[in-house]
N, C-alpha and C positions, 0 to 999 in steps of 0.2 A: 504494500500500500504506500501512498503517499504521505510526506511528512502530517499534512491535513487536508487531504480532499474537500473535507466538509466546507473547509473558509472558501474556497470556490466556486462563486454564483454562474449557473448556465444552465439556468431554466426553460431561457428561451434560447438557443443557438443559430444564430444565421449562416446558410452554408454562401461560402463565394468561391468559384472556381478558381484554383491556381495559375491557368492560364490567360486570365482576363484581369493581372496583375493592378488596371486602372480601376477596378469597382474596388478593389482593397479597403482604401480612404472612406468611400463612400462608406462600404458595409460596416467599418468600425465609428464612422460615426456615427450611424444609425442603429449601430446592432442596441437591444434594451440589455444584455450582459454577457453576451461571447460569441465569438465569431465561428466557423468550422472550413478551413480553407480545405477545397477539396482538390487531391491528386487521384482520386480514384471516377466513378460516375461522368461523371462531368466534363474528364479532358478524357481525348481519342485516342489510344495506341501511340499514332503518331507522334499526340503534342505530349506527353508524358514526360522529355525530357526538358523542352522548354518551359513545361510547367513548375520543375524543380529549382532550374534557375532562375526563374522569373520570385519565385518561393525565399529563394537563399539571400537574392537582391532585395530582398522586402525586409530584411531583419532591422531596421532603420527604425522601418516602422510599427514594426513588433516590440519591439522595445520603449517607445514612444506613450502607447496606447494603456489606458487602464481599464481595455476588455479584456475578459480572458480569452483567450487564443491556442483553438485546437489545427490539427492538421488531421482530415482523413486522409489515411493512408492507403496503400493498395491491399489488398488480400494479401495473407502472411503467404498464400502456394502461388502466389503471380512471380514474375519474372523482375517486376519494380517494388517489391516490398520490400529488398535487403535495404537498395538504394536511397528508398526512400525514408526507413529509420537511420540512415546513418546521416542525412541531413538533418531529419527533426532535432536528432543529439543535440544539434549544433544552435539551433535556434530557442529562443524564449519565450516557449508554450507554458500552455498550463495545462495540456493533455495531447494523448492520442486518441485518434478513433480509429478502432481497428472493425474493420465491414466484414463481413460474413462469417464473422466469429462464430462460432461452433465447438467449441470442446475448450475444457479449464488446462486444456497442454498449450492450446494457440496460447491464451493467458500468459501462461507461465513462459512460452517462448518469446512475445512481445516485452513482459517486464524482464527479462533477462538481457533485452539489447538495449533500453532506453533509459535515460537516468532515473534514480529511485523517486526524483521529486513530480516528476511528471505524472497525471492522471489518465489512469486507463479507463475509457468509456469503450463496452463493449459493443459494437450494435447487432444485434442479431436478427437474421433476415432469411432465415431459412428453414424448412420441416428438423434437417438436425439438428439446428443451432438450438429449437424451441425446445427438442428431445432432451438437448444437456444444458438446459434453462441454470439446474440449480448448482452444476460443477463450476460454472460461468461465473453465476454470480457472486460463489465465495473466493473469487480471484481478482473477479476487477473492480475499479471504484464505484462504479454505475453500469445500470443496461439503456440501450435503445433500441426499439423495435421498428426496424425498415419495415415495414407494413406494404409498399410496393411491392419489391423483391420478391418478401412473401408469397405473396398471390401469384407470383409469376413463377415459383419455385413449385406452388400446389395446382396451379393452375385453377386457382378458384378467384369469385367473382370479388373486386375490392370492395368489399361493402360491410355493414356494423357488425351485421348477425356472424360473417364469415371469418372477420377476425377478432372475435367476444371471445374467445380461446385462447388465444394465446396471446391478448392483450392482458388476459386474467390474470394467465401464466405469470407473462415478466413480473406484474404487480406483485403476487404473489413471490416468486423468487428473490425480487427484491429486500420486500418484507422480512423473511427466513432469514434471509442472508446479509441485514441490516445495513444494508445499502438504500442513499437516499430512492426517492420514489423514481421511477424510471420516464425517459423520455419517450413521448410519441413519437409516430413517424409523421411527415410532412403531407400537407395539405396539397396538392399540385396547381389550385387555383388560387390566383394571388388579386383576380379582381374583384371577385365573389368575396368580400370582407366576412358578408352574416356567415358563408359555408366555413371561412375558418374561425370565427368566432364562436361557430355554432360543432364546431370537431374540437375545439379544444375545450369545450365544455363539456364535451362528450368523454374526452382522454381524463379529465380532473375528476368526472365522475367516476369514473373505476379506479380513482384510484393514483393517476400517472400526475407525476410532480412537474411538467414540462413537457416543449414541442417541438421537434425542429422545423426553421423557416425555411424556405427558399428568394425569398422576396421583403424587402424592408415594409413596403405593405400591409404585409402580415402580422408585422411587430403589434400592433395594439389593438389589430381587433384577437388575436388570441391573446393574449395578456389580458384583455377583457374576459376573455372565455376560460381563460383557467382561475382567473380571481372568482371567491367567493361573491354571489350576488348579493346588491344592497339589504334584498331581503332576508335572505341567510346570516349576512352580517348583522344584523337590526336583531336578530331570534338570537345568536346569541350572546350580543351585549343584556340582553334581558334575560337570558337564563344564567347569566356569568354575575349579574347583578344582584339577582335573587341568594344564590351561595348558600348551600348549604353540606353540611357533612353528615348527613344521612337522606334520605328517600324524601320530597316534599312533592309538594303539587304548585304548577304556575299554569293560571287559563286550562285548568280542568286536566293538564298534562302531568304523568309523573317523574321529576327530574332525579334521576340519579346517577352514582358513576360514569354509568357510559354516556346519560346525555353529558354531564359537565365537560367529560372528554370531548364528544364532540363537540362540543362548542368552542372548546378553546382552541382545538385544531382548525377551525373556523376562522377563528380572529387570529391565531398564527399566519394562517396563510393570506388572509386578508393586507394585515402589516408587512408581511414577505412581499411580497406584491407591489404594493404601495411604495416602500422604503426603494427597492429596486428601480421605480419608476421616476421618483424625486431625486434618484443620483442619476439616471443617464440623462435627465434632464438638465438639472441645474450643478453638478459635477461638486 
């Protein structure tokens, strides 16, 4: 693990391709708390080594910025994944994201090549990666669930009901394995605000503590959609008000343990939220 994963805000991660070196600036000033520069998906065979160097020439700017700043790398069985940990080395991340992760050995072969302070974010995007869910989870700092890939891995259709399984999963291995709550997969439409506003409300209801973007866009209409609503907030300022230390009754309801928990996990993630959004604003 890392020195402290935890102090590392990347709830909301914005991906920007490594070969389009000019959005860089853009996406760190926009991003709401970490950026995800990507050498995998996103650049072609072809540009994979300009995207490295274009990557390496960016350290200027990595250094500069007080987002946190990952790099997806390639697949640990591709032919650019030596390559491309041996540059991360060299740069001022605050994580990797290693894609199609699948077994707690990739794990352990990814932290064995990258410094100890750097954070491993798993993503897992495939029928095995979901199979070895919980080996995963006791190796890296967090999970993400490519939820694309997925579907294309099972050949089933993207939609809620098809992936309520293994979005369960990650939540769930998460949890076991006391790793913060895990991240969604990304929304593909960046013009349609209410469908990503209305998916990441969907991710924070099962559970998911975050989403990745593809589009600055995106930044606050899911930010909206993973914040507790005003009305959930309001239930439980008033249950949190009331306070008690055994079983009572508020508006005919009866409050005990588990509501007070919930509610305070309510107003945690509310101020989480919040607090996040008053620093990329006003710094």
């Amino acid at each position: 693990m890392t020195a402290n994963p935890s102090a590392v805000r990347y709830d909301l991660p914005l991906f920007v391709p490594a070969n389009k070196p000019e959005r860089l600036p853009k996406a760190l000033a926009a991003a709401h708390d970490a950026v995800i520069i990507d050498l995998e998906d996103a650049v072609a065979a072809a540009d994979k080594e300009a995207a490295r160097n274009a990557l390496f020439h960016a350290r200027s700017a990595l250094q500069k910025t007080d987002v946190a700043v990952f790099v997806r790398v390639n697949a640990i069985e591709t032919q650019w994944h030596a390559v491309d940990i041996g540059l991360c080395a060299e740069l001022p991340l605050a994580g990797i994201m290693l894609p199609k992760s699948e077994s707690g050995a990739q794990i352990d072969r990814l932290r064995s090549a990258i410094p100890e302070r750097l954070i491993c974010l798993a993503l897992v995007e495939t029928a095995k990666g979901i199979d070895n869910l919980q080996e995963i989870a006791t190796r890296a700092d967090r999970l993400a669930f490519g939820s694309i890939d997925y579907c294309v891995d099972l050949g089933c259709g993207h939609d809620r009901l098809a992936l309520l399984g293994p979005r369960q999963a990650c939540v769930t291995a998460s949890k076991l394995a006391g790793l913060p709550a895990p991240l969604d997969g990304v929304t593909t439409t960046f013009r349609d605000v209410e469908t990503v506003r209305d998916d990441a409300a969907h991710a924070a209801m099962l559970g998911f503590g975050g989403k990745m973007l593809i589009h600055p866009a995106q930044i606050e209409p899911a930010r909206t959609g993973l914040a507790p609503s005003p009305e959930m907030v309001a239930w439980a300022n008033r249950i949190l008000a009331a306070g008690t230390n055994g079983a009572t009754a508020l508006d005919g309801m009866m409050i005990d343990e588990p509501v007070l928990l919930r509610a305070q996990g309510i107003r945690a993630r509310a101020k989480r939220t919040d607090t996040q959004l008053w620093r990329r604003q006003h710094g």
